[in-house]
C-alpha positions as a Markdown table, in Angstrom:
| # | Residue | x | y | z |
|---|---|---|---|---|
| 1 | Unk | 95.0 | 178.5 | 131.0 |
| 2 | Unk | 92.2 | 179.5 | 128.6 |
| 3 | Unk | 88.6 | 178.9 | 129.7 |
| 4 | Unk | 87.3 | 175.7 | 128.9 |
| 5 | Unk | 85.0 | 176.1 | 126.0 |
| 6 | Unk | 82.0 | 173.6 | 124.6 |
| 7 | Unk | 85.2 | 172.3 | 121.4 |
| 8 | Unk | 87.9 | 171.9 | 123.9 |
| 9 | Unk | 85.7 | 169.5 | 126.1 |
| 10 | Unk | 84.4 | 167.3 | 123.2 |
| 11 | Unk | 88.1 | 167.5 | 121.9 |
| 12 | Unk | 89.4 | 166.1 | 125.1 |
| 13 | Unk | 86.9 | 163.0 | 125.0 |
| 14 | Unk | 88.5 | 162.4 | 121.8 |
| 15 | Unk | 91.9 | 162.7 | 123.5 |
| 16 | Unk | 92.8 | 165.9 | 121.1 |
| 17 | Unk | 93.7 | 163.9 | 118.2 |
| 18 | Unk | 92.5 | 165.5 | 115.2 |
| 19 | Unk | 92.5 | 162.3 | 113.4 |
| 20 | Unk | 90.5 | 160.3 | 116.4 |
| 21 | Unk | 86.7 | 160.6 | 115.4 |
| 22 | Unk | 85.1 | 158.6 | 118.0 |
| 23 | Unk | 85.4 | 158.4 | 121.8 |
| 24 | Unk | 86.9 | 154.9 | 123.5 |
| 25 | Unk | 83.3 | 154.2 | 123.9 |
| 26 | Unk | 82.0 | 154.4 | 120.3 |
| 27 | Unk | 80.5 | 157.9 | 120.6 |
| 28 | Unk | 81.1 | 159.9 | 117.0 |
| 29 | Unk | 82.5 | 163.2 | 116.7 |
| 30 | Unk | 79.0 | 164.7 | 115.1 |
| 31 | Unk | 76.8 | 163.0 | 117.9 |
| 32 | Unk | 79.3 | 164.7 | 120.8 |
| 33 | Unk | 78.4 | 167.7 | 118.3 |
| 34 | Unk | 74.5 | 167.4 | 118.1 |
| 35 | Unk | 74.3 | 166.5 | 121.5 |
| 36 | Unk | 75.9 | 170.3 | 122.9 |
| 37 | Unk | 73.5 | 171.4 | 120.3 |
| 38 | Unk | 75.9 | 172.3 | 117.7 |
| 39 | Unk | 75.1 | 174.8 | 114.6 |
| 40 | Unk | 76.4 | 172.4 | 111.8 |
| 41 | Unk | 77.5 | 174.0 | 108.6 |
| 42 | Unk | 78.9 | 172.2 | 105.7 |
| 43 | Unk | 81.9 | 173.7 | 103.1 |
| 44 | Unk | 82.3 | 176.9 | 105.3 |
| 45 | Unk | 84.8 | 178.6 | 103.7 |
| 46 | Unk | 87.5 | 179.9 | 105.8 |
| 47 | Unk | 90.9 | 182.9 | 105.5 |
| 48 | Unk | 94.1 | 182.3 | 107.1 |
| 49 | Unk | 96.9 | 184.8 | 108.3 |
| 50 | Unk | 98.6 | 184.4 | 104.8 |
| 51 | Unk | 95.3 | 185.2 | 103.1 |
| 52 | Unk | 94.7 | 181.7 | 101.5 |
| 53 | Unk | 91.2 | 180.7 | 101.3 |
| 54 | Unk | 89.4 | 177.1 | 101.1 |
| 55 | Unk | 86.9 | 175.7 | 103.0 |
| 56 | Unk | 86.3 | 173.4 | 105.9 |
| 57 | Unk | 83.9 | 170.1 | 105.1 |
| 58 | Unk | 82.0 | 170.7 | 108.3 |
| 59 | Unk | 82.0 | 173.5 | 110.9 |
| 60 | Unk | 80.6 | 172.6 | 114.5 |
| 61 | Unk | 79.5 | 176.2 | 115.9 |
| 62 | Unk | 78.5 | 176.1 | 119.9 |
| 63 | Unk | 76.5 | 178.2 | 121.9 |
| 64 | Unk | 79.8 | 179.8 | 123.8 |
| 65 | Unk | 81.6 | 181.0 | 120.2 |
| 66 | Unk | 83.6 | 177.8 | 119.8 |
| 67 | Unk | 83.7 | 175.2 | 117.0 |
| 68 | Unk | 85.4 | 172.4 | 115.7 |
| 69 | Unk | 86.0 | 172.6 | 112.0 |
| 70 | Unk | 86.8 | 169.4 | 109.6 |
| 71 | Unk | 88.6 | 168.9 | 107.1 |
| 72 | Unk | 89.3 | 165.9 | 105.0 |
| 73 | Unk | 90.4 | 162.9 | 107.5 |
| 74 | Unk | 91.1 | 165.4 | 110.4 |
| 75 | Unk | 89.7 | 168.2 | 112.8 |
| 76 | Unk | 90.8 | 171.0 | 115.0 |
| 77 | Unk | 89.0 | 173.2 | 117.9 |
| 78 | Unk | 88.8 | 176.9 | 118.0 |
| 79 | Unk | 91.9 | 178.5 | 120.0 |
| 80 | Unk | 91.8 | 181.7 | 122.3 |
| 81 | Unk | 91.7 | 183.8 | 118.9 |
| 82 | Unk | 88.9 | 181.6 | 117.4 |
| 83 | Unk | 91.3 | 180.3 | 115.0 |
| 84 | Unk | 92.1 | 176.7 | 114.3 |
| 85 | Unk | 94.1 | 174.8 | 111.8 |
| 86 | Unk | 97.1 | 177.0 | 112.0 |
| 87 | Unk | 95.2 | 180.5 | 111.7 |
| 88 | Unk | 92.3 | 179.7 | 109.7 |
| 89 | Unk | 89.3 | 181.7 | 110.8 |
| 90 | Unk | 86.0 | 180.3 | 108.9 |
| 91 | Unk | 84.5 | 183.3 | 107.5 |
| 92 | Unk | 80.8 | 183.1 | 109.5 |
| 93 | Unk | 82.9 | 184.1 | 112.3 |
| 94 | Unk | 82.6 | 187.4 | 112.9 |
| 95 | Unk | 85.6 | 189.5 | 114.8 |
| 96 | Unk | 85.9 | 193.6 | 114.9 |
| 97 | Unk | 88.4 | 193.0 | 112.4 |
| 98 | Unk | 91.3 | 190.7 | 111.4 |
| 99 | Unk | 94.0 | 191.6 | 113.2 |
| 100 | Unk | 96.5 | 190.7 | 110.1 |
């Protein structure tokens, strides 16, 4: 099992449903956010594997590399590669070099 990173955790109070924005309790997806102290970046663009390009509405960047990105009525969390949304890599995150 990967480690658990800062996005996974807030994820999991939102029972990792990307369409689920707040928790049982009320709490919002941006306050889980602010409150890990969150970078927040709005209309990020992003590349995926295919080379498309578009941008994500909101990025939530954490302290350990990890974010949740937003896009229209859904989110996602950063995998093991950084990726999210099917292997979309916003473009302020820097790796050695894109692998494809």
């Amino acid at each position: 099992m990967a480690d658990e990173t800062t996005a996974r955790k807030i994820a999991m109070k939102l029972d990792i449903n990307g369409q689920n924005f707040q928790t049982e309790d009320g709490v919002e997806l941006r306050t889980l956010a602010e409150d890990e102290e969150a970078e927040i970046k709005q209309n990020e663009p992003y590349i995926n594997h295919e080379g498309d390009s578009g941008h994500f509405d909101e990025l939530f960047l954490f302290r350990d590399g990890s974010y949740i990105a937003v896009s229209g009525d859904g989110w996602d969390f950063s995998d093991d590669k950084r990726e999210s949304w099917d292997g979309c890599l916003p473009l302020c995150i820097q790796k050695e070099s894109i692998p494809w």
